[in-house]
N, C-alpha and C positions, 0 to 999 in steps of 0.2 A: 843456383850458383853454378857457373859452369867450370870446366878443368881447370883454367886458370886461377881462377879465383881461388879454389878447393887448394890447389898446389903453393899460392900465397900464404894462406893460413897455412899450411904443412911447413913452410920454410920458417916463419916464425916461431912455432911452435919446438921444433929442432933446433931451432939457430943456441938455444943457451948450454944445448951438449954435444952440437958440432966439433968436431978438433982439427978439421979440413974447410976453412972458409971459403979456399977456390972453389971446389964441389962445391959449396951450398951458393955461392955465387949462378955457379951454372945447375942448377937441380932442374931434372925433367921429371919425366916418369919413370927412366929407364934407373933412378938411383936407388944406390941398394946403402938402405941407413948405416950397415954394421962396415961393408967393406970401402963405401965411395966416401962417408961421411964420418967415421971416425968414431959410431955414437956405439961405446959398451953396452952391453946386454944389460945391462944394471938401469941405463940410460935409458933403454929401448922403452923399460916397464915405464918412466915418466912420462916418455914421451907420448905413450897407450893411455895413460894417466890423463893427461893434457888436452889430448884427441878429444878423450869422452868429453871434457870439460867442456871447452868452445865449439863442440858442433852439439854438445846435448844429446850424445847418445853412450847408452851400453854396449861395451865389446867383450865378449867372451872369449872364454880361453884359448876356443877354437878359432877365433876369428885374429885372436892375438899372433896366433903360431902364423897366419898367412902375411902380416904384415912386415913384410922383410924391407921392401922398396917402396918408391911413394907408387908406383901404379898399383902394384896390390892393397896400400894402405886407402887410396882412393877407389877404388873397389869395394873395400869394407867399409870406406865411410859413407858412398853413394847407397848401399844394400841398406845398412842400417838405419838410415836417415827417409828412406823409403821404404821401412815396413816402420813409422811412428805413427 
C-alpha cells in the first residue's frame, strides 16, 4: 500500500469525528487530527480504535501518544504493519 492509499483509509476512518470538513477535504500529512480536524481527544481514542481495526494491527500506548497528525499516524501504521 503506498502514501496514498494509507492516507485514503486515514480519511475514512476520521471522516465520522471530523467537525471541519474543508480540512478533511484537503488532508495531507502535514494534518494534525486535534487542531486542523476538529477531532476531541475522546474521538482520537476511536479513531486509534478503528486504525487497529482496518489495517489489522495493535497500537500501543506508546505508539498512541505519537499519533497526533496523519504523518506520524502513517508512521505507526507503516512500523506496525511491518513488524506482522
Amino acid at each position: 500500500m503506498n502514501k496514498e492509499e494509507a492516507i485514503q483509509k486515514l480519511k475514512e476512518i476520521v471522516k465520522p469525528y471530523v467537525k471541519n470538513e474543508e480540512a478533511l477535504a484537503n488532508i495531507n500529512e502535514n494534518t494534525d487530527f486535534i487542531n486542523d480536524l476538529n477531532i476531541n481527544s475522546a474521538n482520537l481514542v476511536d479513531v486509534i480504535l478503528d486504525v487497529e481495526e482496518v489495517f489489522d494491527i495493535e497500537i500501543d500506548a506508546d505508539s498512541m501518544e505519537k499519533m497526533r497528525d496523519v504523518k506520524s499516524a502513517l508512521a505507526v501504521i507503516e512500523e506496525k504493519l511491518a513488524a506482522k
